[in-house]
TILOMAR-425952 format. One record per residue (C-alpha): x, y, z; residue in one letter. Coordinates in steps of 0.5 Angstrom, whole numbers, plus 500, padded with zeros to 3 digits. Layout:
XYZa/...
***
This chain:
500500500x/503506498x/502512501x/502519498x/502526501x/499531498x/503537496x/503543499x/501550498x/507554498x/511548494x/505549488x/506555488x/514557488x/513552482x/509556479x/512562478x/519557476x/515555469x/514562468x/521565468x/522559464x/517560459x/520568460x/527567457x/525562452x/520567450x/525573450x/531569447x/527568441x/524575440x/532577441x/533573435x/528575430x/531583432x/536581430x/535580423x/531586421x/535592419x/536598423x/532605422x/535610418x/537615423x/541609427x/545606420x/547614420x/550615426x/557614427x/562616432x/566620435x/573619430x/568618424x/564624425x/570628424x/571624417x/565624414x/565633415x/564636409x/571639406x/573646406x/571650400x/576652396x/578659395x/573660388x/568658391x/568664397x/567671395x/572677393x/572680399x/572686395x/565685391x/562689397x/566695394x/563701391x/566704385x/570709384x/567716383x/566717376x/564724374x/557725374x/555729367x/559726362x/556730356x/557725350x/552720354x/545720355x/542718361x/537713357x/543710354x/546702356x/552704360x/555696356x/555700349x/560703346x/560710348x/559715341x/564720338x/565726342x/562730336x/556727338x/551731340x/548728348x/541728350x/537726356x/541730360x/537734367x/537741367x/540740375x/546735371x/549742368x/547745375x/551740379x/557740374x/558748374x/559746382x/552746385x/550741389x/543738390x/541733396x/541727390x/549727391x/551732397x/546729401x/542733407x/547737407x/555740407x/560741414x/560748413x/556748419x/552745425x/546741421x/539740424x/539735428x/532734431x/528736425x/529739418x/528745413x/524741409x/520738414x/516744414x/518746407x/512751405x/513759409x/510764408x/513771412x/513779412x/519782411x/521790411x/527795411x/529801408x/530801401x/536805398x/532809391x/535810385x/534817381x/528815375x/532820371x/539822372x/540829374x/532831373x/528827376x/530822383x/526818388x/526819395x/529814400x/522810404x/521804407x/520798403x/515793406x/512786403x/510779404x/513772401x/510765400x/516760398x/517752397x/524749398x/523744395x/531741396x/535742401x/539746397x/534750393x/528753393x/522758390x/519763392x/513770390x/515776393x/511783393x/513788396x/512796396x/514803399x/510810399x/516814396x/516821393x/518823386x/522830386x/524834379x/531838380x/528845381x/522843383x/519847390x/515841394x/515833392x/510829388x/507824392x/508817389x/508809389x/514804388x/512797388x/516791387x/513783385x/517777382x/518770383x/525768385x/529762385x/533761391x/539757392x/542754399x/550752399x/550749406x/544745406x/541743412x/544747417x/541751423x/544758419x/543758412x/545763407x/542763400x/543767395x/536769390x/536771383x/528772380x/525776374x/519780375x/516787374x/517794378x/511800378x/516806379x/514813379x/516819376x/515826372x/514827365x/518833362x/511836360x/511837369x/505831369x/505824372x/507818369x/507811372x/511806369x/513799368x/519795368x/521789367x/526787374x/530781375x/532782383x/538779385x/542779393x/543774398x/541773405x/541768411x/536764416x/536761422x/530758426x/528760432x/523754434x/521749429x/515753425x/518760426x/525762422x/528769421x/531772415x/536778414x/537780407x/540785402x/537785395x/538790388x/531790386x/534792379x/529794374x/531795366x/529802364x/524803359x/518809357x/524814358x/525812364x/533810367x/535803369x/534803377x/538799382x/534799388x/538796393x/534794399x/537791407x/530788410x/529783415x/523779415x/519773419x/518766416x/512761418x/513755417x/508749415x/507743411x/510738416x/509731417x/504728420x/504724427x/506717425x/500711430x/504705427x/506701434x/513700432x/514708432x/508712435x/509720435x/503724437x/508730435x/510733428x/517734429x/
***
Protein backbone atom coordinates (compact mmCIF):
# COMPACT_ATOMS: atom_id res chain seq x y z
CA UNK A 1 0.00 0.00 0.00
CA UNK A 2 1.57 3.02 -1.06
CA UNK A 3 1.08 6.23 0.72
CA UNK A 4 0.97 9.54 -1.13
CA UNK A 5 1.03 12.78 0.32
CA UNK A 6 -0.59 15.61 -0.76
CA UNK A 7 1.37 18.74 -2.08
CA UNK A 8 1.35 21.33 -0.26
CA UNK A 9 0.28 25.22 -0.95
CA UNK A 10 3.41 26.86 -0.78
CA UNK A 11 5.44 24.11 -2.96
CA UNK A 12 2.45 24.60 -5.88
CA UNK A 13 3.16 27.71 -5.92
CA UNK A 14 7.12 28.32 -6.12
CA UNK A 15 6.45 25.81 -9.10
CA UNK A 16 4.41 27.87 -10.73
CA UNK A 17 6.17 30.77 -10.77
CA UNK A 18 9.45 28.31 -11.98
CA UNK A 19 7.32 27.52 -15.29
CA UNK A 20 7.04 30.93 -15.86
CA UNK A 21 10.29 32.49 -15.81
CA UNK A 22 11.23 29.37 -18.03
CA UNK A 23 8.68 30.25 -20.26
CA UNK A 24 9.79 34.14 -20.21
CA UNK A 25 13.57 33.65 -21.48
CA UNK A 26 12.49 31.12 -23.77
CA UNK A 27 10.08 33.65 -24.99
CA UNK A 28 12.51 36.43 -24.76
CA UNK A 29 15.54 34.54 -26.34
CA UNK A 30 13.43 33.94 -29.70
CA UNK A 31 11.99 37.59 -29.98
CA UNK A 32 16.15 38.73 -29.61
CA UNK A 33 16.53 36.59 -32.58
CA UNK A 34 14.14 37.63 -34.84
CA UNK A 35 15.31 41.66 -34.13
CA UNK A 36 18.21 40.67 -34.82
CA UNK A 37 17.58 39.91 -38.68
CA UNK A 38 15.56 42.86 -39.52
CA UNK A 39 17.33 45.90 -40.48
CA UNK A 40 17.93 49.20 -38.69
CA UNK A 41 15.99 52.50 -38.85
CA UNK A 42 17.67 55.00 -41.15
CA UNK A 43 18.57 57.27 -38.37
CA UNK A 44 20.64 54.47 -36.56
CA UNK A 45 22.25 53.01 -40.01
CA UNK A 46 23.69 56.82 -40.05
CA UNK A 47 24.94 57.29 -36.95
CA UNK A 48 28.54 57.16 -36.73
CA UNK A 49 30.91 57.78 -34.05
CA UNK A 50 32.85 59.91 -32.75
CA UNK A 51 36.26 59.47 -35.14
CA UNK A 52 33.92 58.79 -38.15
CA UNK A 53 32.09 62.20 -37.61
CA UNK A 54 35.03 64.16 -38.12
CA UNK A 55 35.57 61.97 -41.45
CA UNK A 56 32.51 62.20 -42.77
CA UNK A 57 32.41 66.55 -42.34
CA UNK A 58 32.13 68.08 -45.74
CA UNK A 59 35.36 69.51 -46.98
CA UNK A 60 36.36 73.05 -46.78
CA UNK A 61 35.65 75.16 -49.88
CA UNK A 62 38.09 76.01 -52.22
CA UNK A 63 39.16 79.59 -52.65
CA UNK A 64 36.60 80.01 -56.10
CA UNK A 65 33.90 79.13 -54.29
CA UNK A 66 34.17 81.87 -51.32
CA UNK A 67 33.39 85.26 -52.36
CA UNK A 68 35.98 88.34 -53.38
CA UNK A 69 35.90 90.14 -50.37
CA UNK A 70 36.00 93.08 -52.68
CA UNK A 71 32.64 92.44 -54.36
CA UNK A 72 30.75 94.54 -51.72
CA UNK A 73 32.91 97.71 -52.83
CA UNK A 74 31.67 100.54 -54.52
CA UNK A 75 32.80 101.82 -57.74
CA UNK A 76 35.10 104.40 -58.09
CA UNK A 77 33.69 108.09 -58.46
CA UNK A 78 32.85 108.60 -61.86
CA UNK A 79 32.02 111.87 -63.21
CA UNK A 80 28.37 112.63 -62.81
CA UNK A 81 27.58 114.43 -66.38
CA UNK A 82 29.32 112.98 -69.05
CA UNK A 83 28.25 115.23 -71.81
CA UNK A 84 28.57 112.31 -74.93
CA UNK A 85 26.13 109.76 -72.91
CA UNK A 86 22.56 110.01 -72.74
CA UNK A 87 20.81 109.05 -69.42
CA UNK A 88 18.59 106.69 -71.35
CA UNK A 89 21.58 104.86 -73.00
CA UNK A 90 23.12 100.88 -71.82
CA UNK A 91 26.18 101.77 -70.11
CA UNK A 92 27.32 97.79 -72.16
CA UNK A 93 27.35 99.86 -75.44
CA UNK A 94 30.11 101.63 -76.82
CA UNK A 95 30.16 105.07 -76.06
CA UNK A 96 29.33 107.44 -79.58
CA UNK A 97 32.07 109.91 -81.04
CA UNK A 98 32.74 112.92 -79.09
CA UNK A 99 31.23 114.78 -82.08
CA UNK A 100 27.96 113.32 -81.17
CA UNK A 101 25.66 115.33 -79.84
CA UNK A 102 23.75 114.24 -76.25
CA UNK A 103 20.50 114.22 -74.88
CA UNK A 104 18.67 113.17 -72.07
CA UNK A 105 20.52 115.08 -69.87
CA UNK A 106 18.50 116.82 -66.69
CA UNK A 107 18.43 120.26 -66.25
CA UNK A 108 20.03 119.78 -62.43
CA UNK A 109 22.99 117.67 -64.27
CA UNK A 110 24.67 120.83 -65.98
CA UNK A 111 23.70 122.34 -62.69
CA UNK A 112 25.53 119.95 -60.37
CA UNK A 113 28.41 119.91 -63.12
CA UNK A 114 28.89 123.79 -62.85
CA UNK A 115 29.29 123.13 -59.19
CA UNK A 116 26.15 123.20 -57.71
CA UNK A 117 24.87 120.67 -55.33
CA UNK A 118 21.73 118.98 -55.19
CA UNK A 119 20.70 116.34 -52.04
CA UNK A 120 20.71 113.57 -54.84
CA UNK A 121 24.45 113.45 -54.75
CA UNK A 122 25.62 115.80 -51.66
CA UNK A 123 22.97 114.26 -49.51
CA UNK A 124 20.95 116.67 -46.63
CA UNK A 125 23.69 118.64 -46.31
CA UNK A 126 27.49 119.96 -46.38
CA UNK A 127 30.09 120.48 -43.12
CA UNK A 128 30.00 123.76 -43.46
CA UNK A 129 28.07 124.20 -40.27
CA UNK A 130 25.76 122.45 -37.34
CA UNK A 131 22.98 120.26 -39.49
CA UNK A 132 19.70 119.95 -38.08
CA UNK A 133 19.61 117.36 -36.18
CA UNK A 134 15.83 117.09 -34.31
CA UNK A 135 14.05 118.19 -37.44
CA UNK A 136 14.44 119.37 -41.24
CA UNK A 137 13.85 122.59 -43.42
CA UNK A 138 11.88 120.35 -45.57
CA UNK A 139 9.86 118.83 -43.11
CA UNK A 140 8.02 121.95 -43.13
CA UNK A 141 8.76 122.96 -46.60
CA UNK A 142 5.88 125.72 -47.25
CA UNK A 143 6.42 129.36 -45.68
CA UNK A 144 5.03 132.17 -45.79
CA UNK A 145 6.26 135.62 -43.85
CA UNK A 146 6.49 139.45 -44.01
CA UNK A 147 9.38 141.02 -44.51
CA UNK A 148 10.41 145.07 -44.42
CA UNK A 149 13.38 147.37 -44.33
CA UNK A 150 14.63 150.57 -45.82
CA UNK A 151 14.87 150.63 -49.73
CA UNK A 152 17.78 152.73 -50.92
CA UNK A 153 16.12 154.28 -54.56
CA UNK A 154 17.65 155.06 -57.40
CA UNK A 155 17.08 158.33 -59.50
CA UNK A 156 14.07 157.28 -62.50
CA UNK A 157 15.86 159.85 -64.67
CA UNK A 158 19.27 160.82 -64.12
CA UNK A 159 19.78 164.56 -63.17
CA UNK A 160 16.04 165.45 -63.46
CA UNK A 161 13.80 163.40 -61.81
CA UNK A 162 15.07 161.00 -58.58
CA UNK A 163 13.07 159.01 -55.94
CA UNK A 164 12.95 159.38 -52.25
CA UNK A 165 14.55 156.82 -50.07
CA UNK A 166 11.15 155.11 -48.15
CA UNK A 167 10.67 151.99 -46.27
CA UNK A 168 9.94 148.88 -48.33
CA UNK A 169 7.46 146.35 -46.89
CA UNK A 170 6.11 142.95 -48.72
CA UNK A 171 4.87 139.62 -48.24
CA UNK A 172 6.47 136.25 -49.69
CA UNK A 173 4.98 132.37 -50.06
CA UNK A 174 7.88 130.04 -51.05
CA UNK A 175 8.34 125.91 -51.30
CA UNK A 176 12.16 124.66 -50.77
CA UNK A 177 11.38 121.94 -52.73
CA UNK A 178 15.48 120.44 -52.22
CA UNK A 179 17.58 120.91 -49.48
CA UNK A 180 19.56 123.12 -51.65
CA UNK A 181 17.06 124.90 -53.69
CA UNK A 182 13.89 126.73 -53.31
CA UNK A 183 11.23 129.14 -55.05
CA UNK A 184 9.66 131.71 -53.78
CA UNK A 185 6.68 134.92 -54.85
CA UNK A 186 7.65 138.12 -53.47
CA UNK A 187 5.33 141.43 -53.30
CA UNK A 188 6.68 144.17 -51.89
CA UNK A 189 5.84 147.89 -52.15
CA UNK A 190 7.10 151.59 -50.74
CA UNK A 191 4.99 155.01 -50.72
CA UNK A 192 8.23 156.75 -52.23
CA UNK A 193 7.83 160.55 -53.31
CA UNK A 194 9.11 161.70 -56.90
CA UNK A 195 11.06 164.77 -56.78
CA UNK A 196 11.76 167.00 -60.41
CA UNK A 197 15.31 168.76 -59.95
CA UNK A 198 14.13 172.56 -59.40
CA UNK A 199 10.82 171.53 -58.34
CA UNK A 200 9.60 173.37 -54.80
CA UNK A 201 7.41 170.50 -53.23
CA UNK A 202 7.47 166.61 -54.08
CA UNK A 203 5.07 164.28 -55.80
CA UNK A 204 3.66 161.80 -53.96
CA UNK A 205 4.19 158.29 -55.60
CA UNK A 206 4.25 154.35 -55.28
CA UNK A 207 6.85 152.18 -56.01
CA UNK A 208 5.85 148.27 -55.93
CA UNK A 209 7.84 145.46 -56.60
CA UNK A 210 6.52 141.66 -57.34
CA UNK A 211 8.38 138.57 -59.07
CA UNK A 212 9.20 134.94 -58.49
CA UNK A 213 12.43 133.93 -57.33
CA UNK A 214 14.52 131.20 -57.53
CA UNK A 215 16.67 130.70 -54.34
CA UNK A 216 19.68 128.31 -53.80
CA UNK A 217 21.18 127.17 -50.25
CA UNK A 218 24.82 126.01 -50.58
CA UNK A 219 25.24 124.72 -47.16
CA UNK A 220 21.95 122.41 -47.17
CA UNK A 221 20.41 121.30 -44.23
CA UNK A 222 21.80 123.59 -41.72
CA UNK A 223 20.46 125.51 -38.65
CA UNK A 224 21.99 128.88 -40.50
CA UNK A 225 21.32 128.99 -43.98
CA UNK A 226 22.71 131.37 -46.33
CA UNK A 227 21.05 131.43 -49.82
CA UNK A 228 21.58 133.46 -52.71
CA UNK A 229 18.19 134.73 -54.88
CA UNK A 230 17.77 135.46 -58.46
CA UNK A 231 13.94 136.05 -60.14
CA UNK A 232 12.34 137.83 -62.93
CA UNK A 233 9.29 139.93 -62.66
CA UNK A 234 8.24 143.69 -62.88
CA UNK A 235 8.41 147.18 -61.07
CA UNK A 236 5.74 149.95 -61.10
CA UNK A 237 7.91 153.13 -60.34
CA UNK A 238 6.84 156.31 -60.51
CA UNK A 239 8.20 159.61 -62.07
CA UNK A 240 7.55 162.80 -63.76
CA UNK A 241 7.07 163.51 -67.57
CA UNK A 242 8.92 166.41 -69.19
CA UNK A 243 5.68 168.20 -69.77
CA UNK A 244 5.68 168.65 -65.72
CA UNK A 245 2.38 165.35 -65.74
CA UNK A 246 2.51 162.12 -63.84
CA UNK A 247 3.58 158.78 -65.33
CA UNK A 248 3.73 155.62 -63.86
CA UNK A 249 5.33 152.98 -65.47
CA UNK A 250 6.54 149.29 -65.77
CA UNK A 251 9.59 147.67 -65.92
CA UNK A 252 10.46 144.40 -66.26
CA UNK A 253 12.92 143.40 -63.07
CA UNK A 254 15.10 140.65 -62.55
CA UNK A 255 16.23 141.19 -58.38
CA UNK A 256 19.05 139.51 -57.33
CA UNK A 257 21.00 139.48 -53.61
CA UNK A 258 21.52 137.04 -50.97
CA UNK A 259 20.75 136.66 -47.64
CA UNK A 260 20.43 133.93 -44.53
CA UNK A 261 17.97 132.15 -42.20
CA UNK A 262 18.07 130.73 -38.88
CA UNK A 263 15.01 128.84 -36.86
CA UNK A 264 14.00 130.09 -33.94
CA UNK A 265 11.39 127.14 -33.14
CA UNK A 266 10.31 124.63 -35.31
CA UNK A 267 7.40 126.46 -37.50
CA UNK A 268 9.17 129.90 -37.06
CA UNK A 269 12.25 130.89 -38.78
CA UNK A 270 13.86 134.50 -39.31
CA UNK A 271 15.62 136.03 -42.52
CA UNK A 272 18.11 138.80 -43.12
CA UNK A 273 18.58 140.00 -46.67
CA UNK A 274 20.02 142.38 -48.86
CA UNK A 275 18.41 142.41 -52.49
CA UNK A 276 19.20 144.80 -55.91
CA UNK A 277 15.59 145.07 -57.19
CA UNK A 278 16.98 146.21 -60.73
CA UNK A 279 14.45 147.07 -63.02
CA UNK A 280 15.52 147.71 -66.98
CA UNK A 281 14.72 151.19 -68.18
CA UNK A 282 11.82 151.61 -70.55
CA UNK A 283 9.15 154.40 -71.35
CA UNK A 284 11.99 157.21 -71.03
CA UNK A 285 12.74 155.97 -68.01
CA UNK A 286 16.47 154.84 -66.52
CA UNK A 287 17.60 151.70 -65.72
CA UNK A 288 17.20 151.31 -61.74
CA UNK A 289 19.10 149.69 -59.24
CA UNK A 290 16.91 149.74 -55.80
CA UNK A 291 18.90 148.25 -53.27
CA UNK A 292 16.97 146.87 -50.56
CA UNK A 293 18.32 145.70 -46.65
CA UNK A 294 15.08 143.82 -45.03
CA UNK A 295 14.31 141.32 -42.36
CA UNK A 296 11.44 139.41 -42.28
CA UNK A 297 9.45 136.66 -40.26
CA UNK A 298 8.96 133.09 -41.83
CA UNK A 299 5.85 130.69 -41.13
CA UNK A 300 6.46 127.48 -41.73
CA UNK A 301 3.97 124.64 -42.52
CA UNK A 302 3.67 121.53 -44.27
CA UNK A 303 4.96 119.07 -41.86
CA UNK A 304 4.65 115.36 -41.57
CA UNK A 305 1.83 114.16 -40.13
CA UNK A 306 2.18 112.02 -36.73
CA UNK A 307 2.81 108.28 -37.40
CA UNK A 308 0.22 105.52 -35.02
CA UNK A 309 2.21 102.58 -36.39
CA UNK A 310 2.83 100.59 -33.12
CA UNK A 311 6.45 99.80 -34.02
CA UNK A 312 7.01 103.95 -34.20
CA UNK A 313 4.18 106.05 -32.71
CA UNK A 314 4.29 109.75 -32.69
CA UNK A 315 1.74 112.22 -31.67
CA UNK A 316 3.87 115.16 -32.42
CA UNK A 317 4.87 116.34 -35.86
CA UNK A 318 8.66 116.98 -35.54
Amino acid sequence: MTFTRPIGRGLRLRLALACLATLWLVAARSTGADNSKLPLPAHDQASPSAADHETQMPARPDAADVPDPAAAEFDQWQPLVDPNRSIYDDPAEPRPCDDEPADGLRPFDYLRHAGFHHSSTEGRFLSKNIAMTTSSWLNRPYHVDWFAGPLISDDPVEGRVSQSNEILVGLRLGWDFDYYWGLQWRFGWADADIVESGGATPTSGTYFVGDVDLLYYPWGDTKVRPYFQLGLGGSQIGSIRSDGSGQEAWLLGMPFGLGVEFPQTRWLAWRLEVIDNLAFGSDGLDTMHNVSFTAGMEYRFGARPGSYWPWRSSRTSW
